[in-house]
Backbone as CSV, one residue per row, in Angstrom:
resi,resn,N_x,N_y,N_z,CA_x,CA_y,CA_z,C_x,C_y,C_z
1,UNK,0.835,-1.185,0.000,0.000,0.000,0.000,0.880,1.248,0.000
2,UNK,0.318,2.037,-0.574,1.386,3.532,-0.516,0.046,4.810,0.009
3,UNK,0.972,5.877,0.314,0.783,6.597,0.873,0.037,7.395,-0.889
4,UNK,-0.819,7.841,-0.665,-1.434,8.521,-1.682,-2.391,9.845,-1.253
5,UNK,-1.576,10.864,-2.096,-1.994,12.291,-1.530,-2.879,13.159,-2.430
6,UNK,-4.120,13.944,-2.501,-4.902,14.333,-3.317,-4.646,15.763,-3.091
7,UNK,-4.609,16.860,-3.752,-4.406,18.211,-3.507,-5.259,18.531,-4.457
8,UNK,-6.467,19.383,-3.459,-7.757,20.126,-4.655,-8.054,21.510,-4.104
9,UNK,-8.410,22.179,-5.383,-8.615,23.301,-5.460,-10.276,23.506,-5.197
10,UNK,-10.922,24.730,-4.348,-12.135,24.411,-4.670,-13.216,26.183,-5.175
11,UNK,-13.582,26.092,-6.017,-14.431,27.473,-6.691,-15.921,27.147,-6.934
12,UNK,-16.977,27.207,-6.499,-17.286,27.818,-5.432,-15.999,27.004,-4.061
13,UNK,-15.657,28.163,-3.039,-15.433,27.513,-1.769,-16.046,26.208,-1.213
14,UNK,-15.412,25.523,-1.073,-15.929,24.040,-0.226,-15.973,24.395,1.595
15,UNK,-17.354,24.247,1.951,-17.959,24.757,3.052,-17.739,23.062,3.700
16,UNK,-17.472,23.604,5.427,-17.108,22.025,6.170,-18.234,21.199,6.108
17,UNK,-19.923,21.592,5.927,-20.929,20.589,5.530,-20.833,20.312,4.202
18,UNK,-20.224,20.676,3.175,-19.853,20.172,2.093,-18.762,18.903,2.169
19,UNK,-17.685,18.785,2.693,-16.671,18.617,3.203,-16.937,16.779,4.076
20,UNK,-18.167,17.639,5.222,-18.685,16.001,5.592,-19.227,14.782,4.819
21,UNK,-20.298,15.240,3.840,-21.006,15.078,3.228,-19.518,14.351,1.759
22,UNK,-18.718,14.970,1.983,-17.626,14.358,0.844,-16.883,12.865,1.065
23,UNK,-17.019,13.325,2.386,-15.857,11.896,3.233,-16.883,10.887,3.959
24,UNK,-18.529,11.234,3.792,-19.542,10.495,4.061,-19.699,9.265,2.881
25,UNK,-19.854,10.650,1.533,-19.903,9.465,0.030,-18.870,8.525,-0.135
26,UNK,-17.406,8.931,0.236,-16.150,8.535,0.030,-15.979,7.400,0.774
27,UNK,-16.578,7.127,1.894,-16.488,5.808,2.803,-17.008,4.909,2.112
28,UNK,-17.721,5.221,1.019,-18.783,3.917,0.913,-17.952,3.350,-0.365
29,UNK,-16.977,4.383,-1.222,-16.285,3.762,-1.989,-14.438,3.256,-1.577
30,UNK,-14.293,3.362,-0.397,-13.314,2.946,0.067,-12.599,1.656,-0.127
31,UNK,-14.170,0.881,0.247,-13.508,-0.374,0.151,-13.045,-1.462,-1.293
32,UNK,-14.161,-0.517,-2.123,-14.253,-1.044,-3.789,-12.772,-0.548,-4.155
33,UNK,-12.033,0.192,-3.868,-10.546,0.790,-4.454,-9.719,0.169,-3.459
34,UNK,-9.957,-0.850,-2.416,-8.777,-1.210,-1.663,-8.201,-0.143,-0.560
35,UNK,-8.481,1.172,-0.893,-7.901,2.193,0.175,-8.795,2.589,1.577
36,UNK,-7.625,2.871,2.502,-8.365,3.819,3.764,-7.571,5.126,4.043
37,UNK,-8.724,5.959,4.388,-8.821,7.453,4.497,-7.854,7.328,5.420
38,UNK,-6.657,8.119,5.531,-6.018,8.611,6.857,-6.271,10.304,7.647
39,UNK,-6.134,10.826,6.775,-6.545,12.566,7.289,-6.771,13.286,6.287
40,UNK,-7.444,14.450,6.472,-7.481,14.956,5.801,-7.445,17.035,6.181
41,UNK,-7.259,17.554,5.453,-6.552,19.088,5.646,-7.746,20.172,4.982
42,UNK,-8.814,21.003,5.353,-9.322,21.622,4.810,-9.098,23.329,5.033
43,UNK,-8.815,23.812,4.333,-8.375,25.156,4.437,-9.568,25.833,5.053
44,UNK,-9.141,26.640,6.200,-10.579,27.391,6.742,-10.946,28.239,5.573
45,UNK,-10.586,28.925,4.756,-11.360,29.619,3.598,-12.046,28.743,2.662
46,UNK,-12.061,27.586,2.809,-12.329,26.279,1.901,-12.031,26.469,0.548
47,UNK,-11.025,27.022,0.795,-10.085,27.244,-0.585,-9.476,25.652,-1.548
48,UNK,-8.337,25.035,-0.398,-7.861,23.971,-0.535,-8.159,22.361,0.047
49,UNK,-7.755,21.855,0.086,-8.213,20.442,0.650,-7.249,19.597,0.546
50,UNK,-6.277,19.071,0.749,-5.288,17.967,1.020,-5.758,16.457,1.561
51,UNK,-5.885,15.508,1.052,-6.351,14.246,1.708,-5.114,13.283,1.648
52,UNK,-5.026,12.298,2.622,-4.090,11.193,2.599,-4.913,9.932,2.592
53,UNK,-4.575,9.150,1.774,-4.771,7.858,1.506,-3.968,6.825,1.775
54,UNK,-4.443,5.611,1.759,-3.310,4.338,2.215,-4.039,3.446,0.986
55,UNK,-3.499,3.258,0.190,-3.903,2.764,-1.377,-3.045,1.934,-2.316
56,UNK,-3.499,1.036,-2.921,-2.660,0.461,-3.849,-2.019,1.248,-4.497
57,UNK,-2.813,2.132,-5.260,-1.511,3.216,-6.100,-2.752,4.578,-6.311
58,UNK,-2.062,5.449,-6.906,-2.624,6.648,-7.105,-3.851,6.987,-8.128
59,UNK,-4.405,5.799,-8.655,-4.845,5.820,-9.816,-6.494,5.171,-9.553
60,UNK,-6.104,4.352,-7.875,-7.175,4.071,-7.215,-8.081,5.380,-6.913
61,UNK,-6.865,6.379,-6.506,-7.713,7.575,-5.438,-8.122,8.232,-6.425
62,UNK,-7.713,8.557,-7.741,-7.895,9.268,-8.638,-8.875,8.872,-9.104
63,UNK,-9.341,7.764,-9.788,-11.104,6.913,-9.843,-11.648,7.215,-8.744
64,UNK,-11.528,7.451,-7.407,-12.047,7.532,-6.319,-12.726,8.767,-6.035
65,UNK,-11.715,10.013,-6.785,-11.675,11.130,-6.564,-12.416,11.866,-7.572
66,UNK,-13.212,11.299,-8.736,-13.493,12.274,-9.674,-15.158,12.436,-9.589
67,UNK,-15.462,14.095,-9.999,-17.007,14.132,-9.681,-16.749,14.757,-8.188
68,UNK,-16.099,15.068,-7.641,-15.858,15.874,-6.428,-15.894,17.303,-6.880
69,UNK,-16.012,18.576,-7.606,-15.934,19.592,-7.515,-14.645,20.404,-7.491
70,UNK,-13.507,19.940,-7.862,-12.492,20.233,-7.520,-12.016,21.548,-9.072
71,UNK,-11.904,22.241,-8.914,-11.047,23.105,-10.392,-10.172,22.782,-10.361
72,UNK,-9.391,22.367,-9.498,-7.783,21.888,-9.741,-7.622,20.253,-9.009
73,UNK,-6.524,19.480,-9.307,-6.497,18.498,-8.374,-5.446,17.521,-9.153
74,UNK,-4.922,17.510,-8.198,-3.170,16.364,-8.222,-3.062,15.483,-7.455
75,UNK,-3.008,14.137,-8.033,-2.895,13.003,-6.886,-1.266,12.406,-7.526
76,UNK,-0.518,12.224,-6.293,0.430,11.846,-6.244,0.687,10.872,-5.033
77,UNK,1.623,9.994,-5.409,2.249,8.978,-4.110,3.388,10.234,-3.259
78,UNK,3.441,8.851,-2.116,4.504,9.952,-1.595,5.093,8.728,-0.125
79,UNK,5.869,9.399,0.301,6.543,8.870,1.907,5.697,10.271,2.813
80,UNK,5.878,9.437,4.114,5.385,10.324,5.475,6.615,10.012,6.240
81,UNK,6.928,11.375,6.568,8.180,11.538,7.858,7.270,12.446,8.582
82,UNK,7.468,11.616,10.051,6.744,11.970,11.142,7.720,12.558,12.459
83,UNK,7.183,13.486,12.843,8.144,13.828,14.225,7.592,12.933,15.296
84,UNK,7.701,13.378,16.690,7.384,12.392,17.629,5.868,13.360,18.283
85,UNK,5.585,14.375,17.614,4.347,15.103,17.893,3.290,14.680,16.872
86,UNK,2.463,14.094,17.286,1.341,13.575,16.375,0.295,14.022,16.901
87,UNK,0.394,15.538,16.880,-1.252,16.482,17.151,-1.673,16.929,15.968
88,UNK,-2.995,17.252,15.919,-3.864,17.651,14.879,-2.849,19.213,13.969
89,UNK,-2.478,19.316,13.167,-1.669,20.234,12.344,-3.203,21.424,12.313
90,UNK,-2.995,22.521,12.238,-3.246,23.976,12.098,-2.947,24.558,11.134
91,UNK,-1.993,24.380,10.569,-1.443,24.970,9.038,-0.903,24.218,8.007
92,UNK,-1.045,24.502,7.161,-0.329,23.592,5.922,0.679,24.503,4.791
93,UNK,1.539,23.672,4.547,2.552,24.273,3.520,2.878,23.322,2.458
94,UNK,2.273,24.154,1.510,2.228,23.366,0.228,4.027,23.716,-0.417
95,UNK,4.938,22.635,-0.921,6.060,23.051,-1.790,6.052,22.417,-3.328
96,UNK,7.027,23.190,-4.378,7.011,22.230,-5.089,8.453,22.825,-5.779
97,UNK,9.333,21.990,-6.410,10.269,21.730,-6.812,10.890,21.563,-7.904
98,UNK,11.726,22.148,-8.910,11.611,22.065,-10.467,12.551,20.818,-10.732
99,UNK,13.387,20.625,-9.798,14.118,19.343,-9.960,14.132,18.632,-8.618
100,UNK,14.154,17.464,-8.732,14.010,16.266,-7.679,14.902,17.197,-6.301
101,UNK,14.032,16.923,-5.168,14.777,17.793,-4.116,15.606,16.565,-3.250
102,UNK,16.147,16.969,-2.507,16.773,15.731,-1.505,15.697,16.163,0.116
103,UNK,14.977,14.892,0.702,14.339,14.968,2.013,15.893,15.283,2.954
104,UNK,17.048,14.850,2.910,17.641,15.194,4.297,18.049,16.181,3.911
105,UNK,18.290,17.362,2.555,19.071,18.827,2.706,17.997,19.430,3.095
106,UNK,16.563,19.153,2.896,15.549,19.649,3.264,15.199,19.746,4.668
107,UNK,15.633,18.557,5.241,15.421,18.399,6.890,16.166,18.865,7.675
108,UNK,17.467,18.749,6.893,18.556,20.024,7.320,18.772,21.223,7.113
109,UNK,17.671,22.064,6.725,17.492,23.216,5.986,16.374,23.762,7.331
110,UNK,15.912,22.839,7.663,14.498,22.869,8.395,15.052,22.639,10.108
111,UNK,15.841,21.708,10.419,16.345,21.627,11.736,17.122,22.848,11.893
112,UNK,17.836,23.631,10.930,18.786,24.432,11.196,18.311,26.099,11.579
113,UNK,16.753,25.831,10.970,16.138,27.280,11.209,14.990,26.757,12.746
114,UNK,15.604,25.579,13.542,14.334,25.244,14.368,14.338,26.513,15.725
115,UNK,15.073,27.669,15.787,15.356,28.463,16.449,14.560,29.700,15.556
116,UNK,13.316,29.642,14.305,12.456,30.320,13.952,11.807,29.928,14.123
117,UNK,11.442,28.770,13.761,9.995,28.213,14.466,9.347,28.479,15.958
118,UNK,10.730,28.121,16.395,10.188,28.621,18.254,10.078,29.207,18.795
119,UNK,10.662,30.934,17.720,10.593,32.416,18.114,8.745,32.341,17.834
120,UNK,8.458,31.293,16.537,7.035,31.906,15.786,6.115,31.041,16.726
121,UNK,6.334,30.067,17.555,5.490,29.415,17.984,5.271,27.990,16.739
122,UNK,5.708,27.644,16.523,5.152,26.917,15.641,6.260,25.415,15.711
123,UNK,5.142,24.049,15.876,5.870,23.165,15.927,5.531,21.812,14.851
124,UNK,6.725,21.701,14.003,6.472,20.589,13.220,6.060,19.401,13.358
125,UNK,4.588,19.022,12.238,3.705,17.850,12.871,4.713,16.688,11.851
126,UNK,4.307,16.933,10.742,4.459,15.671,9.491,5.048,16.214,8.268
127,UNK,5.842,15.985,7.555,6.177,16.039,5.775,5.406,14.837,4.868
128,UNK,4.713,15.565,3.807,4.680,14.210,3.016,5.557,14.719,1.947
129,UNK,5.797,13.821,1.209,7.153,13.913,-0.044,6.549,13.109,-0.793
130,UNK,6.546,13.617,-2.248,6.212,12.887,-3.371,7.502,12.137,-3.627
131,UNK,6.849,10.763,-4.580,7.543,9.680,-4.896,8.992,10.622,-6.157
132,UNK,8.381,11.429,-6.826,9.168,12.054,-7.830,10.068,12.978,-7.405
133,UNK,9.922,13.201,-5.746,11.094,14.440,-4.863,10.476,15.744,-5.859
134,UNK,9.489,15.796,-6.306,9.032,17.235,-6.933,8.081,18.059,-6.116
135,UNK,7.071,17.773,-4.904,6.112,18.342,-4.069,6.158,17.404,-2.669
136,UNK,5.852,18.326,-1.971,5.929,18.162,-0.540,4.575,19.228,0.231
137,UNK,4.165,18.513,1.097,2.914,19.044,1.627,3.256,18.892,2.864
138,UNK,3.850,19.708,3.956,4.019,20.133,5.214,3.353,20.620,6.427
139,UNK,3.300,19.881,7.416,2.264,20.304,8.607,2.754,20.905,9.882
140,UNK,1.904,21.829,10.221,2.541,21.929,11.537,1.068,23.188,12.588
141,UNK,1.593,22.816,13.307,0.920,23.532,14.500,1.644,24.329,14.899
142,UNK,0.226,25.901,14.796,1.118,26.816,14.852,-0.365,28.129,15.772
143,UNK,-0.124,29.298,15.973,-1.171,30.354,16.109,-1.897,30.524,15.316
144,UNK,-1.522,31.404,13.928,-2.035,31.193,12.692,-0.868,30.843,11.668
145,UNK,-1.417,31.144,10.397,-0.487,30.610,9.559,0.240,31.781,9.201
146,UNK,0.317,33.008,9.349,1.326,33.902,9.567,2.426,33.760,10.086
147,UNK,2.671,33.097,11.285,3.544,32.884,11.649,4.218,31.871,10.784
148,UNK,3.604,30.638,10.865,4.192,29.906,9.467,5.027,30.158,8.190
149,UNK,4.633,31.495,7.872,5.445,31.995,6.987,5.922,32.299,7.173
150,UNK,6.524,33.361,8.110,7.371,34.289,8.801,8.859,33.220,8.810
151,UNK,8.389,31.954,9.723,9.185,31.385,10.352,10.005,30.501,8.942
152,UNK,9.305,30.389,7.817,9.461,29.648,6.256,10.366,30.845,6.187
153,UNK,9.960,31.954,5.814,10.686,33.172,5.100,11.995,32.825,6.161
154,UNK,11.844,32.994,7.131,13.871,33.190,7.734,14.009,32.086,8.111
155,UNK,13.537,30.608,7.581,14.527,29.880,7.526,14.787,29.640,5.528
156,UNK,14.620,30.443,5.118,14.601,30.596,3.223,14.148,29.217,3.148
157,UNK,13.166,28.745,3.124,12.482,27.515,2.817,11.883,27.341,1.683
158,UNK,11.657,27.088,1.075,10.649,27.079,-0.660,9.288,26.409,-0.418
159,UNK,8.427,27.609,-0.405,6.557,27.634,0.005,6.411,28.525,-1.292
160,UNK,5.432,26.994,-1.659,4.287,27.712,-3.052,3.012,28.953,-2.255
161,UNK,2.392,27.833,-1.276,1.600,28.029,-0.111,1.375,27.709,0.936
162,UNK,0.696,28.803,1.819,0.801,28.169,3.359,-0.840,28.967,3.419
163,UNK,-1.377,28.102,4.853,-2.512,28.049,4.621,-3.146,27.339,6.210
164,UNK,-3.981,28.433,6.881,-4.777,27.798,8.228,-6.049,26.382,7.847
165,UNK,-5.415,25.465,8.347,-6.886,24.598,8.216,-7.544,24.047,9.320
166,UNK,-8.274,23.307,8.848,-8.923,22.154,9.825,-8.690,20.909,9.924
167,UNK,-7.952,20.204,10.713,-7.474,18.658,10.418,-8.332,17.753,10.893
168,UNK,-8.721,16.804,9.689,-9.366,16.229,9.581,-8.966,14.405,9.943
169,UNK,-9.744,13.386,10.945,-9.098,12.271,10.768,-10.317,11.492,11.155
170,UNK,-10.486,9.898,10.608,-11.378,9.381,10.360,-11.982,9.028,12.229
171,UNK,-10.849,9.726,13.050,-11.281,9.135,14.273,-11.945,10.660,15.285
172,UNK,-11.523,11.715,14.149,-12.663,13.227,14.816,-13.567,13.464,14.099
173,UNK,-14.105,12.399,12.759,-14.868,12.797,11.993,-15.981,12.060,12.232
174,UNK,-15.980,10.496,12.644,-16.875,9.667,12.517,-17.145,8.837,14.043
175,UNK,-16.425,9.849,14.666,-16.487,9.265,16.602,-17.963,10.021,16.765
């Protein structure tokens, strides 16, 4: 099974009863594609939406995924590097990369500015990393996502976007 990541755009805004009502229909096709929902990321402006999957391959979620409303939307595999904080993430940081990046100059790019983060308040949840080292979707808990950037900008980090959400997981959604 791989880690399989959906990134959608949404015009009209995707409202959180829209949102339920998405991962309500989506359960029922879960099991026909082999995959289970792990979390999911909704931008409080219901701008964006980030979902994680545990899936045979990307092509499952992508049949899985169409007829959702999305104007934009990229499903890619990926790895999860996890810190030892596994709380609900607050912000998200979308990256992307014109040539294959390396995860440890990145992690060392990122440990080395961890003296911005802690001026900004902000503490790293999860990385996901695409299979191609071209996009990375970054979590963390923070005040707002201002700070997030702040703390991106002086450690010179490479953010397409950053973004306050709502974290979503099949065990705060359906308890």
């Amino acid at each position: 099974m791989e880690n399989v990541i959906v990134q959608r755009k949404f015009v009209p805004l995707m409202e959180e009863k829209d949102f339920y009502a998405m991962a309500e229909d989506a359960m029922g096709c879960l099991d026909l594609y082999r995959a289970q929902w792990q979390e999911s990321f909704l931008a409080e402006d219901g701008s964006c939406l980030v979902c994680r999957f545990q899936a045979p391959d990307s092509e499952s979620i992508r049949m899985m995924s169409r007829g959702d409303g999305a104007v934009e939307k990229r499903v890619w595999a990926g790895s999860v590097h996890d810190t030892e904080d596994d709380g609900l993430a607050t912000v998200v940081v979308e990256r992307s990369f014109n040539e294959p990046a390396s995860m440890d100059e990145l992690q060392s790019r990122e440990d080395a500015a961890a003296s911005c983060l802690e001026l900004h308040r902000v503490s790293f949840i999860r990385s996901i990393f695409s299979a191609d080292k071209k996009k990375m979707v970054c979590l963390y808990r923070a005040p707002d996502a201002e700070s997030v950037r702040l703390a991106q900008e002086q450690a010179d980090m490479p953010v397409d976007r950053v973004w306050a959400c709502r974290h979503y997981t099949p065990e705060n959604i359906f308890s």
